[in-house]
Steps between C-alpha positions, in 0.01 A plus 500: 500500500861436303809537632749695319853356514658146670850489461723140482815441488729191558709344782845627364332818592630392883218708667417430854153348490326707780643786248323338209218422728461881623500634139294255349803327225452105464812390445597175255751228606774398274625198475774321728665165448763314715554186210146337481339684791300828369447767747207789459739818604367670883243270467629088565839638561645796710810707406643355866409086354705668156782642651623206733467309241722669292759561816465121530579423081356165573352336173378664194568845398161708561322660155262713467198496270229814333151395584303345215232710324230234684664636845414844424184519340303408846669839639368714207165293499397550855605878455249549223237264662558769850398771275806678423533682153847492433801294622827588484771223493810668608810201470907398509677632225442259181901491456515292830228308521170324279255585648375806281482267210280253716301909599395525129426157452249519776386915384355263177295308710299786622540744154135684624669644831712756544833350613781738467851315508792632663879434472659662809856467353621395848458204777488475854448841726520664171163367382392491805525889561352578139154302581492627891520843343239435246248349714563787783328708201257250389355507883566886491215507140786577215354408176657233298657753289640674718630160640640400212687862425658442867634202443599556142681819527591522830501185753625239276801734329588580816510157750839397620638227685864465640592181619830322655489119469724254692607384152370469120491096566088489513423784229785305282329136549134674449573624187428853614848676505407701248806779413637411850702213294766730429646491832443144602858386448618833694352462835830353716311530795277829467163570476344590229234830457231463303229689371193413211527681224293520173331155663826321531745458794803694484804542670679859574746421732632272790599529881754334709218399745117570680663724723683702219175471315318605789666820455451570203127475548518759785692742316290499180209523655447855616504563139294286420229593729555843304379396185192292599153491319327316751491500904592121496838285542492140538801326647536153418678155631518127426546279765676718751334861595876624729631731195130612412449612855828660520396716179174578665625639815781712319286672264136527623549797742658708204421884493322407115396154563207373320139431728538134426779292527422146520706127518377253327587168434598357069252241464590131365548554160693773499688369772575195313722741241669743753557260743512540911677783620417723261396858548272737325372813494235663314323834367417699233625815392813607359865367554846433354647211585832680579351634814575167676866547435484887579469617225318781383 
């Protein structure tokens, strides 16, 4: 008998894999290269092996790479071969990464299947939140159109990520500091907030520290939690989990708090960009970023 709906997605995606394993996402690695050495992301190299590498900025600065179209097509292959109908490739925004243009090389390889591409318009936790909520409803029977109306009109418009980085140093160097350029020069010490926005990193303010940053976080959320779409918040680190933690315990016993709220680690190649230390957290539903500074 076919199967209706397999869902993939890719490694920037930074979902846990007994997450991916539950719901039934395969998950591709990107790329990772210290000079000559290439790395398979979460798969020949942990975010941990990334991370102390970086704190260590021994030898070459570390790049990151989109799978080739010859990577993916054994992912959509074996889905079609396992009887599914439809498969719904659900990826980093196409502004910071490749790897959709290596997507639609490999959608011509298999023209007489029903692969449906997706550009997520965000990275990291982000992603990662829009394809755990899709495939909650892919194991819960929505139809693909349905699918595809949720995250078209409602998860993907609505995904946010807020992030505080040690410094701009590793998104600068990677090539992926986006809009957050304007305020390299500015820093003098601070931390800079950052969110993704239309696919690309921006910047929309800057703190005098974690603890200051810290917060910030704890003050805006409340409201946040207010104007969820989903039950779900995902907390994320790199390298060290103290300031994730801290968030965790201040927030997860609030009177509106979501049913899930989960720390995870940012995998390799994201990593690689924000660097260790950095903080994240993720959701989707609505928000202005002047809530972090108390604003209304």
């Amino acid at each position: 008998m076919s199967k209706k709906i397999k869902i993939i997605t890719d490694s920037t995606s930074d979902i846990p894999p007994d997450v991916a394993k539950k719901l039934n996402i395969d998950v591709v690695p990107l790329n990772i290269f210290f000079g000559e050495e290439k790395f398979k992301d979460g798969v020949t190299i942990s975010a941990s092996e990334v991370y102390q590498r970086l704190m260590e900025k021994k030898g070459s600065w570390p790049t990151t790479s989109q799978p080739a179209a010859r990577d993916l097509l054994p992912y959509y292959n074996k889905a079609f071969e396992e009887g599914y109908e439809t498969v719904l490739s659900v990826h980093v925004t196409s502004n910071m990464s490749g790897t959709l243009n290596s997507v639609n090389l490999a959608k011509q390889m298999v023209q007489d299947k029903d692969l449906v591409i997706v550009d997520s318009t965000t990275v990291s936790h982000g992603l990662g939140l829009v394809v755990y909520e899709l495939a909650k409803h892919v194991k819960a029977g929505k139809s693909k159109d349905k699918l595809l109306n949720m995250v078209n009109n409602s998860l993907i418009p609505n995904v946010q990520i807020c992030a505080v980085v040690d410094t701009l140093e590793y998104l600068h160097k990677g090539g992926r500091i986006g809009r957050a350029q304007k305020i390299l020069g500015t820093l003098l010490n601070m931390k800079p907030i950052l969110q993704v926005k239309d696919g690309f990193v921006d910047s929309f303010g800057k703190v005098k520290g974690f603890d200051e940053a810290f917060n910030n976080y704890v003050a805006m959320v409340p409201k946040v939690f207010d104007n969820l779409l989903t039950d779900t918040v995902w907390i994320g680190y790199a390298a060290d989990d103290e300031n994730a933690k801290r968030l965790y315990e201040a927030i997860k016993d609030l009177p509106n708090a979501p049913k899930e709220i989960k720390i995870y680690e940012i995998g390799p190649t994201v990593g690689v960009h924000l660097g260790p230390k950095s903080m994240t957290m993720s959701w989707i539903g609505n928000w202005d970023t002047d809530w972090f500074f108390g604003k209304s």
